[in-house]
C-alpha distance (Angstrom), angle and dihedral (degrees) to the residues before:
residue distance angle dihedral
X1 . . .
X2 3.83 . .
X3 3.62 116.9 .
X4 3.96 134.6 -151.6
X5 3.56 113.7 -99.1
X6 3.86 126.2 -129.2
X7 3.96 86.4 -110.3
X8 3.91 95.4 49.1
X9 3.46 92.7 43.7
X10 4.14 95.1 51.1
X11 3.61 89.2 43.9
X12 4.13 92.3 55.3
X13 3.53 90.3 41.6
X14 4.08 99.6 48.3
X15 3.89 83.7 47.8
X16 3.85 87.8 54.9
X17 3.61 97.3 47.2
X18 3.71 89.0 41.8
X19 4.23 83.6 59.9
X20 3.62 97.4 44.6
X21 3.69 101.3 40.8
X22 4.22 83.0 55.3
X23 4.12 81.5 -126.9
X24 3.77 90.5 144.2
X25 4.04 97.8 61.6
X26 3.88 124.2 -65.1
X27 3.84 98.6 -100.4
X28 3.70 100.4 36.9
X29 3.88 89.2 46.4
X30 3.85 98.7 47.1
X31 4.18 85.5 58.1
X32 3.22 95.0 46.8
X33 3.68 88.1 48.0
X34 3.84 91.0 56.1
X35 3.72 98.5 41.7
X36 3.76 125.0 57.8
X37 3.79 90.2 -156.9
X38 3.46 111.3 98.7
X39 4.41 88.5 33.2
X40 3.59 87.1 54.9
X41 4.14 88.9 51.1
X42 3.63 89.6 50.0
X43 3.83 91.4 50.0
X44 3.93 88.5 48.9
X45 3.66 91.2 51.8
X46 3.67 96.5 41.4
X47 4.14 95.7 51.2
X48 4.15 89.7 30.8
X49 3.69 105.0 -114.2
X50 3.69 105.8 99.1
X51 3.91 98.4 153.5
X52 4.04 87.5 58.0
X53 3.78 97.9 43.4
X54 3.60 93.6 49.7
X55 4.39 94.4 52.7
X56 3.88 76.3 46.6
X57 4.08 95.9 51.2
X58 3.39 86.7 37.0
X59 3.72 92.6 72.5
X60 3.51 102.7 32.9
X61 4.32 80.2 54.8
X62 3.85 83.0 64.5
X63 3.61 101.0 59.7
X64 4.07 96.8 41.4
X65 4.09 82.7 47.0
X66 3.68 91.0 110.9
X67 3.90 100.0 34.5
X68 3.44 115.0 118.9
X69 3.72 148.5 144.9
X70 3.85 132.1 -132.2
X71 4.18 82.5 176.6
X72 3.19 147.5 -21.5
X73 4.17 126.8 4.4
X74 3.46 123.6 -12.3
X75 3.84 133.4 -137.7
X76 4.04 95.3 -109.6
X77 3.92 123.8 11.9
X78 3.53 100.3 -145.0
X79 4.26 93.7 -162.8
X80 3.73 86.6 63.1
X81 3.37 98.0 44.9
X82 4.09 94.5 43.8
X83 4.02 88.0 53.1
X84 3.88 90.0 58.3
X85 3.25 105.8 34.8
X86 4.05 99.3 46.3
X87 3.81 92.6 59.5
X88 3.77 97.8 37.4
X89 4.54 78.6 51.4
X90 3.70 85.5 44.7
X91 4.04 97.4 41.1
X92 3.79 90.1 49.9
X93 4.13 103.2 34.7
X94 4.30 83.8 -121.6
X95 3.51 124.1 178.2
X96 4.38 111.6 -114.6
X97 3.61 91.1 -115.0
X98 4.07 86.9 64.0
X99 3.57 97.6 41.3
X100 3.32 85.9 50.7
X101 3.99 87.2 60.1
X102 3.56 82.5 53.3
X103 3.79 96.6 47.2
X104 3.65 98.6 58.7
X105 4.23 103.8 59.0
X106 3.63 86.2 38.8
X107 3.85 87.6 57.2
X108 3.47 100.5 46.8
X109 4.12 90.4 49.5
X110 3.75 82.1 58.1
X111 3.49 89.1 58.5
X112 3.32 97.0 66.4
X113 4.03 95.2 37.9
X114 4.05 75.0 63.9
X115 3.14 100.4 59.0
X116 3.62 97.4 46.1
X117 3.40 80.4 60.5
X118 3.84 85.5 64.8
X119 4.08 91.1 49.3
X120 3.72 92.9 52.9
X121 3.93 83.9 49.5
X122 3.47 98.9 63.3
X123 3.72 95.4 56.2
X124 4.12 85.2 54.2
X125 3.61 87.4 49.4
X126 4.05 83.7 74.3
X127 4.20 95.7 63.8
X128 4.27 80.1 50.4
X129 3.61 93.4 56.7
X130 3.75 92.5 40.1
X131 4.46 88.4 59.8
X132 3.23 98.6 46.5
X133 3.79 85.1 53.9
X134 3.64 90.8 51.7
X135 3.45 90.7 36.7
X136 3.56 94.1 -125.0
X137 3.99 115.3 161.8
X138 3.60 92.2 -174.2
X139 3.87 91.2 47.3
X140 3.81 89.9 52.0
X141 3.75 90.6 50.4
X142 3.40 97.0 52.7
X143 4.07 97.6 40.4
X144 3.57 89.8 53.6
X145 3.82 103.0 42.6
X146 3.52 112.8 13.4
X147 3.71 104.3 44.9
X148 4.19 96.2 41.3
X149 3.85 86.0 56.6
X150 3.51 100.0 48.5
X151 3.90 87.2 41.3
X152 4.13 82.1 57.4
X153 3.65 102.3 38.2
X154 4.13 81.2 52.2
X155 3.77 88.8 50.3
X156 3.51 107.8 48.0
X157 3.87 108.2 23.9
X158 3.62 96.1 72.0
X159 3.69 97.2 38.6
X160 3.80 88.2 48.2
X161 3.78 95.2 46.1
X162 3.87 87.6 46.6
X163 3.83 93.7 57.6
X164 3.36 97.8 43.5
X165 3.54 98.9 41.6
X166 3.61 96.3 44.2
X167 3.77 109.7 7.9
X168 3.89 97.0 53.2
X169 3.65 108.3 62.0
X170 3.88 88.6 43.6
X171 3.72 86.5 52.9
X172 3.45 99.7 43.9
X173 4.16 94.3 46.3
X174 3.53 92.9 52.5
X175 3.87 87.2 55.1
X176 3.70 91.2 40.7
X177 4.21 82.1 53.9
X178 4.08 94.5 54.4
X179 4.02 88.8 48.5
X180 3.77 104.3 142.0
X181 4.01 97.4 12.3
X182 3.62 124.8 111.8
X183 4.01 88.4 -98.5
X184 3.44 93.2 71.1
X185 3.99 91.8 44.8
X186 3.70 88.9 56.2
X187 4.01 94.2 48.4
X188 3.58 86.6 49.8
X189 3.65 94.4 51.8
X190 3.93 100.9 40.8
X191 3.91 82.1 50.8
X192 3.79 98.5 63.4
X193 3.87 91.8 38.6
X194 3.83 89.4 60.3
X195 4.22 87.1 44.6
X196 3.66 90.1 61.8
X197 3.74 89.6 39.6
X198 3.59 91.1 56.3
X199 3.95 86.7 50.1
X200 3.63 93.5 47.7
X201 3.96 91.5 49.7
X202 3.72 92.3 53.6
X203 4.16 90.1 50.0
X204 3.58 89.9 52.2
X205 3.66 91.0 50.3
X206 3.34 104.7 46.5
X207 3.87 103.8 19.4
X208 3.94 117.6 99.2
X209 3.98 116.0 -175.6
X210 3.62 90.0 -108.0
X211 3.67 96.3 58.8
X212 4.03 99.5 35.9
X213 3.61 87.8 98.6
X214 3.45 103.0 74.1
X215 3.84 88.7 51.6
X216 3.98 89.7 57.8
X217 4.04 83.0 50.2
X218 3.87 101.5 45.2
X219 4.00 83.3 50.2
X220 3.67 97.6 39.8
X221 4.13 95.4 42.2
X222 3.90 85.8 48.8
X223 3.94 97.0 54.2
X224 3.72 88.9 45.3
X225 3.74 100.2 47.6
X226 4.14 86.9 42.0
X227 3.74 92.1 107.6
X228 4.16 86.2 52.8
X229 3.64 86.2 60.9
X230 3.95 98.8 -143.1
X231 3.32 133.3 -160.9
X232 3.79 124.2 -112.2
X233 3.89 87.9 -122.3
X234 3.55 96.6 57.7
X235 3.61 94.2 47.4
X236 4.04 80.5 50.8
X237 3.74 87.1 55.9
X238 3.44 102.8 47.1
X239 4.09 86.2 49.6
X240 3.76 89.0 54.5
X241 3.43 94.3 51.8
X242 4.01 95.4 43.9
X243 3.99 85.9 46.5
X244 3.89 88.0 52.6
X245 3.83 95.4 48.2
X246 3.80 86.4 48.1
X247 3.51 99.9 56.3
X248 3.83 98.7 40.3
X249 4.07 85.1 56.5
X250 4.10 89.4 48.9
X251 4.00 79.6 51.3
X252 3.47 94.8 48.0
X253 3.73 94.2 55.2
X254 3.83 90.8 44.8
X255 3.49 92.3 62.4
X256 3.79 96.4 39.3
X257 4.13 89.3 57.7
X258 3.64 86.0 59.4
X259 3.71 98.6 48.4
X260 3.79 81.7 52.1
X261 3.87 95.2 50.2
X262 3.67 104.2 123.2
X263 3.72 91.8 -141.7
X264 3.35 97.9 55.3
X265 3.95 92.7 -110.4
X266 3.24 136.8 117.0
X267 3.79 120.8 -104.8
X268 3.49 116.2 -142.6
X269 3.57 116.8 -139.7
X270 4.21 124.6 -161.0
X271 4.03 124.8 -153.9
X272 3.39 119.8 -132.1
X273 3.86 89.3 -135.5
X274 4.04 90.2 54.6
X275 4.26 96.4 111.2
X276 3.92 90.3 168.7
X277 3.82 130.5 52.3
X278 3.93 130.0 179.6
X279 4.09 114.9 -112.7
X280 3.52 90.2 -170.6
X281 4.05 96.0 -111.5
């Protein structure tokens, strides 16, 4: 079976460590921290396969689809997991329903890889307090970028390169050894339970009662236009276009309750969605 090589797995693991240690910018690295995506694209270019790593990603995206963090670690970190379990999927030709099996240990181990992160931190934290004593701008800057991402690229490179290097080809033989045995059938199983999991965990979050009916029409329109074979992007289309006719009939009504106003005034109305509002400053 082909291995990893040293090169492929330094390059994975430098692009993990790059994610976790937020090195690339803080918003673009927190998504690419929550989605496995773009780590499973890397991977695909890295070992040459990107069409198969990205039907692998694709599934592991749907179980981490309602992962997120308002602080702190999270339960799962899906980049970790995606940049073990691609190659091991790629390694030992699996199906995405097993390397999904595989995904979700891996993920939680990263969890706690993450928040040793955190531990290692606090001891940083000390050369912080020590600049702003001093007064030191340069001091601060360094203390509170510089030294936390070496710290991570210290942490997880070599633990990264180590499982890849050495961790995925045993993983993905013994797999490859329990082809055809009930095993397998059971990883395959377990790993489209925790898809629609992940699908039902993203409803719940995001789904109010007024809104659930377009998710019974995106699923319904899609299993009776199956036969049509459509593409993704017209489905995308035809959701833009619903969304827009949507919101211009919410408008509509908005402006028709303050024509109505018995005053004369207009009422001002607030969304439950609305997170941010405008003090004036």
């Amino acid at each position: 079976m082909e291995n990893l090589s040293i090169i492929q797995s330094l390059l994975i693991a430098l692009w993990v460590a790059a994610i976790m240690s937020r090195w690339l910018g803080g918003g673009a690295t927190l998504t690419l921290r929550f989605s496995p995506l773009m780590t499973g694209l890397v991977v695909g270019i890295i070992m040459g396969n990107v069409a198969q790593a990205m039907i692998i990603t694709a599934s592991l995206q749907m179980i981490y689809m309602g992962v997120f963090s308002p602080g702190g670690s999270m339960p799962a970190e899906p980049s970790i997991a995606a940049a073990v379990a691609v190659p091991v999927a790629l390694l030992g030709d699996l199906s995405p329903e097993a390397a999904i099996a595989v995904a979700v240990p891996v993920g939680l181990l990263g969890s706690y890889l993450y928040q040793l992160r955190f531990f290692i931190n606090t001891f940083l934290g000390k050369y912080t307090d020590k600049a702003v004593e001093d007064l030191n701008d340069k001091a601060i800057k360094r203390s509170i970028i510089l030294y936390p991402t070496l710290a991570s690229f210290l942490l997880f490179v070599p633990l990264v390169f180590i499982a890849l290097y050495l961790g995925a080809p045993i993983i993905a033989d013994v797999i490859t050894a329990l082809e055809g045995t009930v095993v397998i059938h059971i990883l395959e199983v377990v790993g489209g339970g925790l898809a629609a999991i992940g699908i039902a965990t993203t409803v719940y979050v995001i789904g109010r009662k007024d809104y659930m009916v377009f998710f019974f029409l995106a699923y319904f329109l899609s299993v009776v236009f199956k036969s049509l074979e459509i593409t993704m992007v017209t489905y995308a289309i035809f959701g833009v276009l619903i969304a827009l006719i949507f919101v211009k009939s919410q408008q509509g009504k908005h402006v028709q309750a303050a024509a109505d106003n018995g005053n004369g005034t207009a009422t001002t109305t607030f969304d439950d969605d609305d997170d941010d509002y405008d003090d004036g400053f």
